[in-house]
C-alpha positions as CSV (number, residue, x, y, z in Angstrom):
1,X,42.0,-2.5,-79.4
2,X,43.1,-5.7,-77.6
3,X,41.8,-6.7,-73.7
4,X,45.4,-6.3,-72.4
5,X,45.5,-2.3,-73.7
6,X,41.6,-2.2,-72.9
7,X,42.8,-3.6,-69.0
8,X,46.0,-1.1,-68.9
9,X,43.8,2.1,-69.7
10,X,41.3,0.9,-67.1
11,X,44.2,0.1,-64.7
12,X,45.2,3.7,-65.3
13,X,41.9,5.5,-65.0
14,X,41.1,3.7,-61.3
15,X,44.8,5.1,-60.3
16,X,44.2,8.7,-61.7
17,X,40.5,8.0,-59.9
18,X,41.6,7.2,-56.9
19,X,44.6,10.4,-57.1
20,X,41.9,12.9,-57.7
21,X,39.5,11.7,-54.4
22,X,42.6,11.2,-52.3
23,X,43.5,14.9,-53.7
24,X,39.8,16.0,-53.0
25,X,40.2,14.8,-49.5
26,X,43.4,16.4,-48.6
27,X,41.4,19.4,-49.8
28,X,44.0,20.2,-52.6
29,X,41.5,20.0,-55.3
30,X,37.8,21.7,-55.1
31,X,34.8,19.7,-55.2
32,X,34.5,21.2,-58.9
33,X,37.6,19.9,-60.4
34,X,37.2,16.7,-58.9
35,X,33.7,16.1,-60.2
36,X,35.5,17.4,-63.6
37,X,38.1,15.1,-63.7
38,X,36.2,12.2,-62.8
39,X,33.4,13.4,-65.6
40,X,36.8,12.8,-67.8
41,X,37.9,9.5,-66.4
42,X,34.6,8.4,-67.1
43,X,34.2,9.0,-70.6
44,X,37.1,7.9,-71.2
45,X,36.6,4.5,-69.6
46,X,33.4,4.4,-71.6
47,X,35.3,5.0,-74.7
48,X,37.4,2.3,-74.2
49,X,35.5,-0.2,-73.7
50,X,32.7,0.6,-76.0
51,X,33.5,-1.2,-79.5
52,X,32.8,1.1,-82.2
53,X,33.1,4.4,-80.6
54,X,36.2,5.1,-82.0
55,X,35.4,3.9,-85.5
56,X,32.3,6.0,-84.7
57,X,34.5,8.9,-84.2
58,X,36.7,8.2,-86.7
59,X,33.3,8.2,-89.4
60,X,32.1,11.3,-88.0
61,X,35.5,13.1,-88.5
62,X,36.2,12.0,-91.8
63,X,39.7,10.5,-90.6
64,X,41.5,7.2,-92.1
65,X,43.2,5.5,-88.7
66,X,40.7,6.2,-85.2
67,X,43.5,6.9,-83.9
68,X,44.0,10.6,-85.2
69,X,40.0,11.6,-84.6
70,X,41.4,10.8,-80.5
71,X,44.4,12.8,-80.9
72,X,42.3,15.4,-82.3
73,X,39.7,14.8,-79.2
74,X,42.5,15.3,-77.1
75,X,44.2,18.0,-78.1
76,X,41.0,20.0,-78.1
77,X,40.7,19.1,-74.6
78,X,43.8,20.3,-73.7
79,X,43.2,23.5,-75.9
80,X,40.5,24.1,-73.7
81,X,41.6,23.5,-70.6
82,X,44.7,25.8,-70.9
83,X,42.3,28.3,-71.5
84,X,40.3,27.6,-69.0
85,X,42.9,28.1,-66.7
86,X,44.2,31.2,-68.3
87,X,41.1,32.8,-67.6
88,X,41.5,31.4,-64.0
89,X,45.2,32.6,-63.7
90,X,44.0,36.6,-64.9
91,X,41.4,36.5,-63.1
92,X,43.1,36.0,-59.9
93,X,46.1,38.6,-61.0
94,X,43.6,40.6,-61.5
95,X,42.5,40.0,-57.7
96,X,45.9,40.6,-56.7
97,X,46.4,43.6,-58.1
98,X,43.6,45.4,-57.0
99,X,44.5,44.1,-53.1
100,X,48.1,44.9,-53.4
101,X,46.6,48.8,-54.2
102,X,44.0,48.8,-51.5
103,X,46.9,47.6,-48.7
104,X,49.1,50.6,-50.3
105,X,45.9,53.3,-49.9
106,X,45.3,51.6,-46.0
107,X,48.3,51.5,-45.3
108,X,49.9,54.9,-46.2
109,X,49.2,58.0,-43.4
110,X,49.6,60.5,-46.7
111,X,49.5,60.4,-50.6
112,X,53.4,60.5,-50.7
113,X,54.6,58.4,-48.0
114,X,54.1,54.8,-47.5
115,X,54.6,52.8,-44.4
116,X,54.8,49.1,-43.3
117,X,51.5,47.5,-42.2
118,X,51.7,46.1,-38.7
119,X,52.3,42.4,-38.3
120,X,49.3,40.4,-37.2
C-alpha cells in the first residue's frame, strides 16, 4: 500500500475518532460503544500501517489478492454487528411490550374498560 493511501486511511480514522468522542460527549453514544469503536479505529490503524499484516492475513486465509481476506474481515464485522444490534433492537421491543401492558393493567378501573392515564 503506498504512504499517500497509508496517510488517507489515517486521515480518516482521526476524523471518525474524533466523531465518536465528540458523540460520546454530547452523550449520544454510551461509554461502551465508544470504547468499541475506538477498539476498531485502532486496529485498523494498526493494520495499516503494519507491513505484512495483510499478506499475513492473506497466508492465513488461503486467498490470492490481500485484498479479499479484508473484505472477508469486514464483512464478518458487519455480520456481527447487525446482529449485535438485532439482539439490542428485540430486546428493547421486548421492553416495550411488556410496559405498554403494565400501563394498560394500571391504567384501566375494570378488566373491560380502559381509560386515559393522566398527564404528568
Amino acid at each position: 500500500m503506498s504512504l499517500h493511501a497509508k496517510l488517507m486511511i489515517t486521515l480518516l480514522l482521526a476524523g471518525n475518532a474524533i466523531l465518536v468522542i465528540e458523540l460520546l460527549r454530547r452523550k449520544r453514544f454510551s461509554e461502551s460503544y465508544t470504547l468499541l469503536w475506538l477498539s476498531v479505529l485502532s486496529l485498523t490503524l494498526v493494520a495499516t500501517w503494519w507491513g505484512g499484516f495483510h499478506a499475513a492475513l492473506a497466508y492465513f486465509f488461503g486467498a490470492i489478492a490481500p485484498v479479499s481476506t479484508l473484505t472477508l474481515l469486514s464483512l464478518v464485522f458487519i455480520l456481527g454487528m447487525l446482529i449485535f444490534f438485532s439482539m439490542k433492537v428485540s430486546r428493547l421491543d421486548a421492553q416495550v411490550k411488556e410496559l405498554a401492558q403494565e400501563l394498560a393493567l394500571r391504567t384501566s378501573s375494570s378488566p373491560g374498560e380502559l381509560r386515559t392515564p393522566r398527564p404528568r
